[in-house]
Gaussian input, Z-matrix of N, CA and C with variables (Angstrom, degrees):
# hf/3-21g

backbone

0 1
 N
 C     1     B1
 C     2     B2     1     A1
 N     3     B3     2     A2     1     D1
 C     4     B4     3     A3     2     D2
 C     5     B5     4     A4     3     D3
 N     6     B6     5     A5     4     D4
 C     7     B7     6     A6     5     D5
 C     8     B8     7     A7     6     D6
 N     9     B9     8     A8     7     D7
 C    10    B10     9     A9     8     D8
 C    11    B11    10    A10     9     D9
 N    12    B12    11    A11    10    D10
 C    13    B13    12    A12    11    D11
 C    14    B14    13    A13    12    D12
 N    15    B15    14    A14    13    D13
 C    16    B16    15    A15    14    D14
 C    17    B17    16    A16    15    D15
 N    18    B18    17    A17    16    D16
 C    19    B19    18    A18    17    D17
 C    20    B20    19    A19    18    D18
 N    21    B21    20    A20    19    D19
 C    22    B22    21    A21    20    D20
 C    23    B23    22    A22    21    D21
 N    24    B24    23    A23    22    D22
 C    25    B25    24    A24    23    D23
 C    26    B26    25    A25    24    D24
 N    27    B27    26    A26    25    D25
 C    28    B28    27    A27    26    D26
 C    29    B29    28    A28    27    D27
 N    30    B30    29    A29    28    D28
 C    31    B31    30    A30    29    D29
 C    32    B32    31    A31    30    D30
 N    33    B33    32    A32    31    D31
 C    34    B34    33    A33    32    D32
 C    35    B35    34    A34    33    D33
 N    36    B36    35    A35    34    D34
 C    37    B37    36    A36    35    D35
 C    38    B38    37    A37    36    D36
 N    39    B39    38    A38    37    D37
 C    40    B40    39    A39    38    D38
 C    41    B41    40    A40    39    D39
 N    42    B42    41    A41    40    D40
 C    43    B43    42    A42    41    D41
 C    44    B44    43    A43    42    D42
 N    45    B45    44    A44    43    D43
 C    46    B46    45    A45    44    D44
 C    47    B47    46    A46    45    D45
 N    48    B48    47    A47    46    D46
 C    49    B49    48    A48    47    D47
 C    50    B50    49    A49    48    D48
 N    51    B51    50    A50    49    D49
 C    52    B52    51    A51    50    D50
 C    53    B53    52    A52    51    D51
 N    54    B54    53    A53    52    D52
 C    55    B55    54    A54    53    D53
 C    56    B56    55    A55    54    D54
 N    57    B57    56    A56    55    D55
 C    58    B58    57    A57    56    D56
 C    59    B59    58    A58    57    D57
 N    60    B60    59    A59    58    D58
 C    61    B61    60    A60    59    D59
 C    62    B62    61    A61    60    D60
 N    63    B63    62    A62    61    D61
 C    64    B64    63    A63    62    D62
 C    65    B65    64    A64    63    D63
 N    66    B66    65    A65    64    D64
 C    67    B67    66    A66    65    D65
 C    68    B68    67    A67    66    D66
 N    69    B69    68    A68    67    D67
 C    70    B70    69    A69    68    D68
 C    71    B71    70    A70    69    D69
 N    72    B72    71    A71    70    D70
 C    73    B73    72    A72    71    D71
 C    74    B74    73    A73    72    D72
 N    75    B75    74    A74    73    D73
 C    76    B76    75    A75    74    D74
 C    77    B77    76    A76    75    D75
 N    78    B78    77    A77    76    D76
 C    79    B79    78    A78    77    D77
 C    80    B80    79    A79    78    D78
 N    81    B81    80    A80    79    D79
 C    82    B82    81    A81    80    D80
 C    83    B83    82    A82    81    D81
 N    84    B84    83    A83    82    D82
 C    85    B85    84    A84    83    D83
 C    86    B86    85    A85    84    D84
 N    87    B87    86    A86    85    D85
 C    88    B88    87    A87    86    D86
 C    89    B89    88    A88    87    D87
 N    90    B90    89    A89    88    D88
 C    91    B91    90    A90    89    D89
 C    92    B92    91    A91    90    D90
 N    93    B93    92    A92    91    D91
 C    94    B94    93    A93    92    D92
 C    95    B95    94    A94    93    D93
 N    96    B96    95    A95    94    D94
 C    97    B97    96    A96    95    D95
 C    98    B98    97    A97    96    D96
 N    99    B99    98    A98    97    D97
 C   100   B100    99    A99    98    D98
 C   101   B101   100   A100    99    D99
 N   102   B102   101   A101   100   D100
 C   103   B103   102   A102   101   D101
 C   104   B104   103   A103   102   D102
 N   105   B105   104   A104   103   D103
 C   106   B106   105   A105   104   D104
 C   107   B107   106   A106   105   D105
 N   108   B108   107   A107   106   D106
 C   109   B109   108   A108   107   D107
 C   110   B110   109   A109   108   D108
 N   111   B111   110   A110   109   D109
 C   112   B112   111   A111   110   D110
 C   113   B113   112   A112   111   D111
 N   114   B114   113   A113   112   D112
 C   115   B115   114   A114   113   D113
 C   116   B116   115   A115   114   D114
 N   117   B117   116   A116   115   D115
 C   118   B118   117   A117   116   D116
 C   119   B119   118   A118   117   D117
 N   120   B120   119   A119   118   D118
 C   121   B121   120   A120   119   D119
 C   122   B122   121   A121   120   D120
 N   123   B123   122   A122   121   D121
 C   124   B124   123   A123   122   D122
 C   125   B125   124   A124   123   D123
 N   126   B126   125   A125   124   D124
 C   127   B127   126   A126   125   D125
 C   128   B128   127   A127   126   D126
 N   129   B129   128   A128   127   D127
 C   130   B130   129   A129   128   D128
 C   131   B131   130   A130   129   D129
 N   132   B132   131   A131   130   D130
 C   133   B133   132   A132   131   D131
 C   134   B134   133   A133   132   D132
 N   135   B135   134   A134   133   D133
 C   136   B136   135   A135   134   D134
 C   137   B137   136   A136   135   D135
 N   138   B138   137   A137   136   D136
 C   139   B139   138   A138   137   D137
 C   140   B140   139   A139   138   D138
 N   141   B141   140   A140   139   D139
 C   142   B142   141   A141   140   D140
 C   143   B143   142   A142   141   D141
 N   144   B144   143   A143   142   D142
 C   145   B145   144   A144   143   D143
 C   146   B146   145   A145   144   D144
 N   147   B147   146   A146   145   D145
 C   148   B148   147   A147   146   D146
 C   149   B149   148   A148   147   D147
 N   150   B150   149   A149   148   D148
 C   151   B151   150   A150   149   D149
 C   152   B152   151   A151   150   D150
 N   153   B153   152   A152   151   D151
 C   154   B154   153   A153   152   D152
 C   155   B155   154   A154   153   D153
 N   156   B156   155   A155   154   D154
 C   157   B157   156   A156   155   D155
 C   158   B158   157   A157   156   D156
 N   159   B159   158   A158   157   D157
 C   160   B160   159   A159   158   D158
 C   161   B161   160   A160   159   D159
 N   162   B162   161   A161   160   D160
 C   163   B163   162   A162   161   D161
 C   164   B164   163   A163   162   D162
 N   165   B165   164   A164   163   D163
 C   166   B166   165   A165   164   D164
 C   167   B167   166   A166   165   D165
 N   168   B168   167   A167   166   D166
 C   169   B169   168   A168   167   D167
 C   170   B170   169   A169   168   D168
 N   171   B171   170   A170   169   D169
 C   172   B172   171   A171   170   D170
 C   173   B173   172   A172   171   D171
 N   174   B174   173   A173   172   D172
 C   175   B175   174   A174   173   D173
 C   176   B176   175   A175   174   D174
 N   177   B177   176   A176   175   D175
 C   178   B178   177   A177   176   D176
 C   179   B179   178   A178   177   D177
 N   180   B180   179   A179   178   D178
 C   181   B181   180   A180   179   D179
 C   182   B182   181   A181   180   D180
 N   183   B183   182   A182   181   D181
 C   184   B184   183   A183   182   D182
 C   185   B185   184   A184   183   D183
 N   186   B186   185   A185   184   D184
 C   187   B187   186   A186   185   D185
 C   188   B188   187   A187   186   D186
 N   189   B189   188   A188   187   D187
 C   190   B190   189   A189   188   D188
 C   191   B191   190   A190   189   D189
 N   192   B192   191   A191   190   D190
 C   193   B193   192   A192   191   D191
 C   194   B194   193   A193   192   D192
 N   195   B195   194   A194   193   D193
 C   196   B196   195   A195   194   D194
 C   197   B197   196   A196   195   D195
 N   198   B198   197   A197   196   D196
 C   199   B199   198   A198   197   D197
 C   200   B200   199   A199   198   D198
 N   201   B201   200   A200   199   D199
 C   202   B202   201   A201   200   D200
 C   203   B203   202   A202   201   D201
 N   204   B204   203   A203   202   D202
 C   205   B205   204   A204   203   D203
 C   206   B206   205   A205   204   D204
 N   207   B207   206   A206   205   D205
 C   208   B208   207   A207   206   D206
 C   209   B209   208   A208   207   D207
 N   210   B210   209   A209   208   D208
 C   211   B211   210   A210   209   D209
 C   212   B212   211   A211   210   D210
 N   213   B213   212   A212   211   D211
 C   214   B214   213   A213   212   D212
 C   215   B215   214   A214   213   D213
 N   216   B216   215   A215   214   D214
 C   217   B217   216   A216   215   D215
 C   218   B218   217   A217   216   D216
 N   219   B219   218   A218   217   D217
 C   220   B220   219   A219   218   D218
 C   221   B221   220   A220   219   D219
 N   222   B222   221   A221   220   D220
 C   223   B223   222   A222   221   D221
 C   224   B224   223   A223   222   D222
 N   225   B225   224   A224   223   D223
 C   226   B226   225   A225   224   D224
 C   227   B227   226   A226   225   D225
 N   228   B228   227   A227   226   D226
 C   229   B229   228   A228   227   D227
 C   230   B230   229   A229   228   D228
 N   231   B231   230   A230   229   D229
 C   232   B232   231   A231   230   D230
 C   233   B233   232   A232   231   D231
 N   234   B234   233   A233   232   D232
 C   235   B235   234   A234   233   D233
 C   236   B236   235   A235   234   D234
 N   237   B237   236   A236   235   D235
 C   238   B238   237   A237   236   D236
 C   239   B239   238   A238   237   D237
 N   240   B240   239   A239   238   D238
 C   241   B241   240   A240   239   D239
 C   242   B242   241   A241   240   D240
 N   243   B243   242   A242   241   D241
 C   244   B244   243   A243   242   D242
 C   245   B245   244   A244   243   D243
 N   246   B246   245   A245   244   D244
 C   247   B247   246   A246   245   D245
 C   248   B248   247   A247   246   D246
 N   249   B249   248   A248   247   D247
 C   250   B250   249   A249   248   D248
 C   251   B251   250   A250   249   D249
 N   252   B252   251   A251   250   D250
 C   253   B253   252   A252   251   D251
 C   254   B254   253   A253   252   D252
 N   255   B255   254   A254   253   D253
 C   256   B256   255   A255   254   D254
 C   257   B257   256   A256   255   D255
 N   258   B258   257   A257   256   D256
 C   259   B259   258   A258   257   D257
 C   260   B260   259   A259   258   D258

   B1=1.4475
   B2=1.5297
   B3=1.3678
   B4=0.9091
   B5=1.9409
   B6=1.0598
   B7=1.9596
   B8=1.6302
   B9=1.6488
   B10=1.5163
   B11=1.7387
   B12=1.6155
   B13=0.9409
   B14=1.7387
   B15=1.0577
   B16=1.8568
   B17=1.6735
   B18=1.0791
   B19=1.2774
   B20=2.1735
   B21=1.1170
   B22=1.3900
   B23=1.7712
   B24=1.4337
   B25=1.7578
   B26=1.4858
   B27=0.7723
   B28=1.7815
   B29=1.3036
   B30=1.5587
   B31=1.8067
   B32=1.3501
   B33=1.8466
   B34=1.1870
   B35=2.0680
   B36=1.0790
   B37=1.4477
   B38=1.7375
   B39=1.0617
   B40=1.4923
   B41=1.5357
   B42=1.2990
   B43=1.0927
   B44=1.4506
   B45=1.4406
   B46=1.2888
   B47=2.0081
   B48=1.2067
   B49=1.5015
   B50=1.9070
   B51=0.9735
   B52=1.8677
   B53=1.9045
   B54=1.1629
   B55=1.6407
   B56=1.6611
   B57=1.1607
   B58=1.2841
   B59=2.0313
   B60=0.8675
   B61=1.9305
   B62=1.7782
   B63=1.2149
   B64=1.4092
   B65=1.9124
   B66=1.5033
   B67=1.5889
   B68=1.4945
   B69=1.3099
   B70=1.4841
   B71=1.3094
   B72=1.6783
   B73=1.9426
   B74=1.4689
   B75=1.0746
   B76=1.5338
   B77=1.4240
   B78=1.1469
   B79=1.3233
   B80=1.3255
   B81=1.4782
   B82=1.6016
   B83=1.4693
   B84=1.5633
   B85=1.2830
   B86=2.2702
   B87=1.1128
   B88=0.9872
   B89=1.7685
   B90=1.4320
   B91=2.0527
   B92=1.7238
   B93=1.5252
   B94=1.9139
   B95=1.5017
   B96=1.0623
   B97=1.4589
   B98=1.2345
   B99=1.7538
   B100=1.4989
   B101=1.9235
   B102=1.4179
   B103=1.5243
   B104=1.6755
   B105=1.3929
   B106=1.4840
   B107=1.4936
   B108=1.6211
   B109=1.8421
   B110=1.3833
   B111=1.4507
   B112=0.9463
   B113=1.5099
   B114=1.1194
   B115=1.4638
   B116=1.7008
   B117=1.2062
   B118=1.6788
   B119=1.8304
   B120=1.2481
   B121=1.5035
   B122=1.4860
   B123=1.3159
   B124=1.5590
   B125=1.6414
   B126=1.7987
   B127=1.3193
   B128=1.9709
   B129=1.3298
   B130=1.2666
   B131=1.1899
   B132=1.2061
   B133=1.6546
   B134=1.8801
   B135=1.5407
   B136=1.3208
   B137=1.2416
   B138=1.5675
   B139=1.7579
   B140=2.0884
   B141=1.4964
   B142=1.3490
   B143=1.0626
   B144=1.2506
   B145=1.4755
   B146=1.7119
   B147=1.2274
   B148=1.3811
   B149=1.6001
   B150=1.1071
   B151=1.7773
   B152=1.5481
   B153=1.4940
   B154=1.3433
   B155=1.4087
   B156=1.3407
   B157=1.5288
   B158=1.2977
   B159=1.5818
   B160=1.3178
   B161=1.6149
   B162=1.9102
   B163=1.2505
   B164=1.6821
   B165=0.9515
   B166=1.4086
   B167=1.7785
   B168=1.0848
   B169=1.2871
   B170=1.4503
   B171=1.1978
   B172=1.5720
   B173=1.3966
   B174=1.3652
   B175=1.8160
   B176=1.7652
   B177=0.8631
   B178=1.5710
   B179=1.6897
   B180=1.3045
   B181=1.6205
   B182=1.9166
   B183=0.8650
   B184=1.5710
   B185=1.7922
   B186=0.8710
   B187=1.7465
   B188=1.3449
   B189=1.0209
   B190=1.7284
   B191=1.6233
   B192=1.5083
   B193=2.0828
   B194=1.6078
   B195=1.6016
   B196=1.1169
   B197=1.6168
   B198=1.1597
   B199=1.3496
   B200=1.6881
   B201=1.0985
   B202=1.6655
   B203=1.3911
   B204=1.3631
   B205=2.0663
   B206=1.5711
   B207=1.0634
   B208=1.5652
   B209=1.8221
   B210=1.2165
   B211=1.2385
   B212=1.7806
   B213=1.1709
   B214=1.4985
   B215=2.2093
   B216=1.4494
   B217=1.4108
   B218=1.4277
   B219=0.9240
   B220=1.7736
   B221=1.8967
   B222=1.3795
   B223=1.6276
   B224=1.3042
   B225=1.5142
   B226=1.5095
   B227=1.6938
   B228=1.3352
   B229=1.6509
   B230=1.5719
   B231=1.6814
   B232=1.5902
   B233=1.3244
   B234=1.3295
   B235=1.4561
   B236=1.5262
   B237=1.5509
   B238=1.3897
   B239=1.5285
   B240=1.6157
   B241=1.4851
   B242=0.9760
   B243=1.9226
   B244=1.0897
   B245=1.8859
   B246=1.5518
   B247=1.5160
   B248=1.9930
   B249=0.9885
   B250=1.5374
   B251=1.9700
   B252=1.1220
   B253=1.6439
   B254=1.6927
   B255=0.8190
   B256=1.5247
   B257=1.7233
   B258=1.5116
   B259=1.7029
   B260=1.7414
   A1=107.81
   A2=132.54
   A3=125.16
   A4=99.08
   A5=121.23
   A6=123.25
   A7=87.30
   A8=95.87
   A9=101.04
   A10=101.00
   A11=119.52
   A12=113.14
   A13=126.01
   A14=159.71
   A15=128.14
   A16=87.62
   A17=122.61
   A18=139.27
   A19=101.06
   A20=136.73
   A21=125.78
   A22=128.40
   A23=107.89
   A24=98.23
   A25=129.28
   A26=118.41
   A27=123.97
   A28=101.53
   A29=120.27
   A30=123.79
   A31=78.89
   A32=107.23
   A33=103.82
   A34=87.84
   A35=117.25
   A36=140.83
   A37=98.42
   A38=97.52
   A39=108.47
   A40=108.01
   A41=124.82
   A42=140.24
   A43=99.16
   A44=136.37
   A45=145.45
   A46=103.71
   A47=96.57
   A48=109.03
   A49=104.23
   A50=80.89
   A51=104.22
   A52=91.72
   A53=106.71
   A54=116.76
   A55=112.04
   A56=122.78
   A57=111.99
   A58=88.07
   A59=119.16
   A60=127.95
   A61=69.97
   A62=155.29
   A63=135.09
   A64=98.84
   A65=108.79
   A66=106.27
   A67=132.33
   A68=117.16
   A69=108.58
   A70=124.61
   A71=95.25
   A72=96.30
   A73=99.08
   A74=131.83
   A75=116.34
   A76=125.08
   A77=134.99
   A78=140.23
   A79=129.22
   A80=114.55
   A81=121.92
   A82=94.16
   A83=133.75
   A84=132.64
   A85=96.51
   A86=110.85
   A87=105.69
   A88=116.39
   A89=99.85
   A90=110.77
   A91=64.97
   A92=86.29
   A93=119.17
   A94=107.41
   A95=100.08
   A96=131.68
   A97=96.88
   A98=121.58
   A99=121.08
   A100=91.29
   A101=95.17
   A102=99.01
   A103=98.73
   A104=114.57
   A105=120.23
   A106=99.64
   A107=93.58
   A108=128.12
   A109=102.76
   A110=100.39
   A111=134.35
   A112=131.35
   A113=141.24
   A114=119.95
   A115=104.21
   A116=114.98
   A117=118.89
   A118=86.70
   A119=129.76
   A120=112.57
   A121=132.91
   A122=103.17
   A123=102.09
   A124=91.93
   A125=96.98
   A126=117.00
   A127=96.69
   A128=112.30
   A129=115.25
   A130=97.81
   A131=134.63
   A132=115.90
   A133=101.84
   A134=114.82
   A135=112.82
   A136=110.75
   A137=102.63
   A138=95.16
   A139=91.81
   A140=95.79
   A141=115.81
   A142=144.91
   A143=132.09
   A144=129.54
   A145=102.49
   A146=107.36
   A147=116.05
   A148=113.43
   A149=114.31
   A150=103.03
   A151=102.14
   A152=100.92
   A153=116.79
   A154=125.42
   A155=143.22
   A156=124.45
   A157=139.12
   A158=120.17
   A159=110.57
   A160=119.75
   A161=111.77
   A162=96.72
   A163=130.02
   A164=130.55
   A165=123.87
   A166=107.55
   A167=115.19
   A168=100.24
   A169=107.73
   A170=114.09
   A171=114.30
   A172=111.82
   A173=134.06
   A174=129.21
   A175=92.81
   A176=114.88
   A177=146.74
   A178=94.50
   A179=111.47
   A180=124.08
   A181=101.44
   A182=103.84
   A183=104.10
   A184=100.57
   A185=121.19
   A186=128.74
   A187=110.94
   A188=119.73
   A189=103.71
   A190=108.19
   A191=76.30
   A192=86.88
   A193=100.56
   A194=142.32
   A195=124.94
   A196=85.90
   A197=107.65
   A198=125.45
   A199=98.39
   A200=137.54
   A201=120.02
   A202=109.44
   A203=100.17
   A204=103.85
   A205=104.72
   A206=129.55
   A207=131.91
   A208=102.89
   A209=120.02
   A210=146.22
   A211=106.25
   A212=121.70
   A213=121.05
   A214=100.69
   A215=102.87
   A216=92.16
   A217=122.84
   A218=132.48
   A219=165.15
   A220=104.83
   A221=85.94
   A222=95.36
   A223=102.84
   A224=121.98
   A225=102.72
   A226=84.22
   A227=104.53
   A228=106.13
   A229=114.85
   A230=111.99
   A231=128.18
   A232=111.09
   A233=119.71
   A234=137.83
   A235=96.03
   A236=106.47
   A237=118.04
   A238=100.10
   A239=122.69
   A240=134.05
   A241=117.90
   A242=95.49
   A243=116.70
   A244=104.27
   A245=98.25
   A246=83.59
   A247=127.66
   A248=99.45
   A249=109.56
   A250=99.62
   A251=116.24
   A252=107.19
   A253=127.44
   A254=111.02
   A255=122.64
   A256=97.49
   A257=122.19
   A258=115.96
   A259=105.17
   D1=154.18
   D2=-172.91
   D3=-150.81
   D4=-167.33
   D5=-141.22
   D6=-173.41
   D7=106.82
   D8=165.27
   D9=-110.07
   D10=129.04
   D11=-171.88
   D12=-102.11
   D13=136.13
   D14=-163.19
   D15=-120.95
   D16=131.52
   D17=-172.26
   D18=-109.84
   D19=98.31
   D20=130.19
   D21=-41.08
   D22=86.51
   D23=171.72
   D24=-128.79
   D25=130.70
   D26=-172.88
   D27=-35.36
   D28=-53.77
   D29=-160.66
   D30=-126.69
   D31=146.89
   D32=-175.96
   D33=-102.75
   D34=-42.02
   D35=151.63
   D36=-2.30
   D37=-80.51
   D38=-166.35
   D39=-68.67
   D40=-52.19
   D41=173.12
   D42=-38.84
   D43=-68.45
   D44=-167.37
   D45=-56.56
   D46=-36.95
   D47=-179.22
   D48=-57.25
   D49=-68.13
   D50=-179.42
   D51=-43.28
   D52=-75.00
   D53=-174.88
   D54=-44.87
   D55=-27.50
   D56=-170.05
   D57=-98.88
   D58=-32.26
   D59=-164.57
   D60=-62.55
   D61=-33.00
   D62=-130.82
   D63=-110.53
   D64=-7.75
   D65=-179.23
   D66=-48.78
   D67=-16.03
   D68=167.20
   D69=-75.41
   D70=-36.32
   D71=179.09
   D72=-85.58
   D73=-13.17
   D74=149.22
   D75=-57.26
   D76=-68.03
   D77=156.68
   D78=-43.36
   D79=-23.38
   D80=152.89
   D81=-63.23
   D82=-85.21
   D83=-135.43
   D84=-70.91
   D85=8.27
   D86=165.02
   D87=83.44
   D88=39.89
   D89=-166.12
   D90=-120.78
   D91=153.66
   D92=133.26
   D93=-131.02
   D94=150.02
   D95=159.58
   D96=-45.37
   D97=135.53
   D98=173.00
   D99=-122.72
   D100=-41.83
   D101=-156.66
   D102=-151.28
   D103=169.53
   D104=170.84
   D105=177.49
   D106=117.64
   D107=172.63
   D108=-95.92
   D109=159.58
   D110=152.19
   D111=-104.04
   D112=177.56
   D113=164.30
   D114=-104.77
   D115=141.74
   D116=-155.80
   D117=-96.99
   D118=6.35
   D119=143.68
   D120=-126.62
   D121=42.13
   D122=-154.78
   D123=168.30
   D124=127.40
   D125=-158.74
   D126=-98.64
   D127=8.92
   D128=-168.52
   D129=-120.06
   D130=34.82
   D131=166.09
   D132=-147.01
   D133=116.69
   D134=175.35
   D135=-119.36
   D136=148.64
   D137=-167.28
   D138=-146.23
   D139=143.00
   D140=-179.15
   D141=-144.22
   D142=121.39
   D143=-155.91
   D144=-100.35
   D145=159.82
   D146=-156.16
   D147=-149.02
   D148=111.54
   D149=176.25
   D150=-65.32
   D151=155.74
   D152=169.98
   D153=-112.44
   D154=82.60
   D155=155.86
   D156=-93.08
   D157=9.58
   D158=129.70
   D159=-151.44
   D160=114.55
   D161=-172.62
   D162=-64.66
   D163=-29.18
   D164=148.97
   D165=-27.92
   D166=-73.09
   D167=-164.17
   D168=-58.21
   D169=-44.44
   D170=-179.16
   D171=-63.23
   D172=-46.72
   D173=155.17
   D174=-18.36
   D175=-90.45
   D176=-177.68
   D177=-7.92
   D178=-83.20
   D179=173.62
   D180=-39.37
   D181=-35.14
   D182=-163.52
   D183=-86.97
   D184=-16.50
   D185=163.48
   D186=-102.86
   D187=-10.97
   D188=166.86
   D189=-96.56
   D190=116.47
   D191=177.72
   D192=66.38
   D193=-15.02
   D194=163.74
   D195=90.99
   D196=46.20
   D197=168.23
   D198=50.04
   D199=-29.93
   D200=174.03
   D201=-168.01
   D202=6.43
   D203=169.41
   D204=-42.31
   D205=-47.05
   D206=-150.49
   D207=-85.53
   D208=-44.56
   D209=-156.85
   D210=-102.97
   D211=-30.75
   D212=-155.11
   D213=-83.78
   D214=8.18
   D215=-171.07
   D216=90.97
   D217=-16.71
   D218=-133.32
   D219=22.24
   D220=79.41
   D221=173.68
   D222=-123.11
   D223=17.38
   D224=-176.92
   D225=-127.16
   D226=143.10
   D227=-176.96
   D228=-126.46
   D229=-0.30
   D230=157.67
   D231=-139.84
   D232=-148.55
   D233=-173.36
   D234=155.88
   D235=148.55
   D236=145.08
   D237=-135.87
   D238=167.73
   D239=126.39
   D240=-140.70
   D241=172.23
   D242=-163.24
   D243=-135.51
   D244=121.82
   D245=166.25
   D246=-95.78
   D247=132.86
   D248=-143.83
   D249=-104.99
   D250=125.29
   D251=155.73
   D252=-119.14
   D253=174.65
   D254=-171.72
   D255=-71.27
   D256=118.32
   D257=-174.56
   D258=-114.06

């Protein structure tokens, strides 16, 4: 299973800073990094795909701090996800 995530952020720069500082409680809650966009017209939209091995734990990551509200600098001003499988 895998977790595509869409990030709203003021700096995509900083935002990416914040996002990569966050890899242990990623790798605790059980995500890797698969991929990470940008939007190719617009420095305010980041989006990321994520392996999944356990969604509970990953729910989990995604309610603490709202996955990087607390931590991201306050450059992120939404979020959605989605957990996604191969159809």
């Amino acid at each position: 299973m895998q977790m595509i995530c869409h990030f709203e952020v003021s700096d995509f720069t900083k935002w990416k800073t914040a996002f990569d500082a966050d890899h242990e409680a990623r790798r605790d809650a059980g995500l890797g990094v698969l991929q990470i966009w940008r939007d190719a017209d617009s420095t305010s939209h980041a989006f990321v795909l994520l392996s999944v091995n356990d969604r509970d734990r990953a729910q989990a990551w995604i309610k603490r701090s709202d996955a990087l509200k607390g931590d991201d600098g306050g450059t992120v001003s939404d979020e959605s996800y989605y957990f996604i499988e191969t159809a």
